[in-house]
N, C-alpha and C positions, 0 to 999 in steps of 0.2 A: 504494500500500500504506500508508495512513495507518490511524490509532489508530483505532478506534469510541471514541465519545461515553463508554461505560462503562467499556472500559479505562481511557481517561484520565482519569477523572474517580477512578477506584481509586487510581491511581501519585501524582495530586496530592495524595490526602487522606490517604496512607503516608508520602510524604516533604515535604510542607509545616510551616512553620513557625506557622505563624498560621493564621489563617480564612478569610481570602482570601487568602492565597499562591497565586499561579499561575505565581509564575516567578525565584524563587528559584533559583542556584546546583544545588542538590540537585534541584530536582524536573525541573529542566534534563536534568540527565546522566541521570537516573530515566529521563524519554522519549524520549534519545535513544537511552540502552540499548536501551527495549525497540524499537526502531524495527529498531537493530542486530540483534539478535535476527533478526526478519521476516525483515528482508534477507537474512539468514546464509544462513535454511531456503531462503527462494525461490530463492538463489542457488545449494546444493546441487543443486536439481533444474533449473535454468533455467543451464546452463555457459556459452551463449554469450552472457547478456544484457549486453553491456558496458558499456550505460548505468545500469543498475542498481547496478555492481560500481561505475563512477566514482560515484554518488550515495553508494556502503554509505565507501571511502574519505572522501568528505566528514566524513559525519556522526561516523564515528571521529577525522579532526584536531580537528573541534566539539567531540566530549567531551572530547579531550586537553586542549586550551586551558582547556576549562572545570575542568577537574581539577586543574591547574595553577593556575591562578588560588584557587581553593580552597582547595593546600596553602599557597599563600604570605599566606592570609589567615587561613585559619582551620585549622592543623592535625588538632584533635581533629574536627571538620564531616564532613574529607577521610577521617579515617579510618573514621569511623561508616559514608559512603555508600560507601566501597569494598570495605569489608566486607559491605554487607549486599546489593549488586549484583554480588559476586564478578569485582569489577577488580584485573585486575594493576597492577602501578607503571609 
């Protein structure tokens, strides 16, 4: 269940900082969100997939870390991208 080419190329050119940014902080957690997302849906109609449920946990300690790392660098960054991807603390 990976990105299409277009999705991700939308999510990078929203939350980048430059012109070639492709892996900044922000556009990080941007595609792992929507990754999260996919998983959520597939996982709603797919109950016993447990391999899927162990990948959908990864990706969420992923963006925790990186969240984390964000607030203790850049406060005002952290609050921009978690407002605008509707992350809780």
């Amino acid at each position: 269940m990976a990105l299409d080419s277009a999705e991700k190329k939308e999510i990078i050119s929203k939350f980048a900082r430059g012109e070639q940014d492709t892996g900044s902080t922000e556009v990080q957690v941007a595609l792992i969100t929507k990754r999260i997302e996919m998983l959520t849906e597939h996982l709603q109609t797919n109950k016993k997939d447990h391999s899927s449920r162990l990948g959908l946990l990864k990706l969420v300690g992923q963006r925790r870390r990186l969240m984390r790392y964000l607030k203790n660098t850049d406060i005002s960054r952290w609050h921009v991208i978690k407002d605008e991807l509707n992350l809780r603390n």
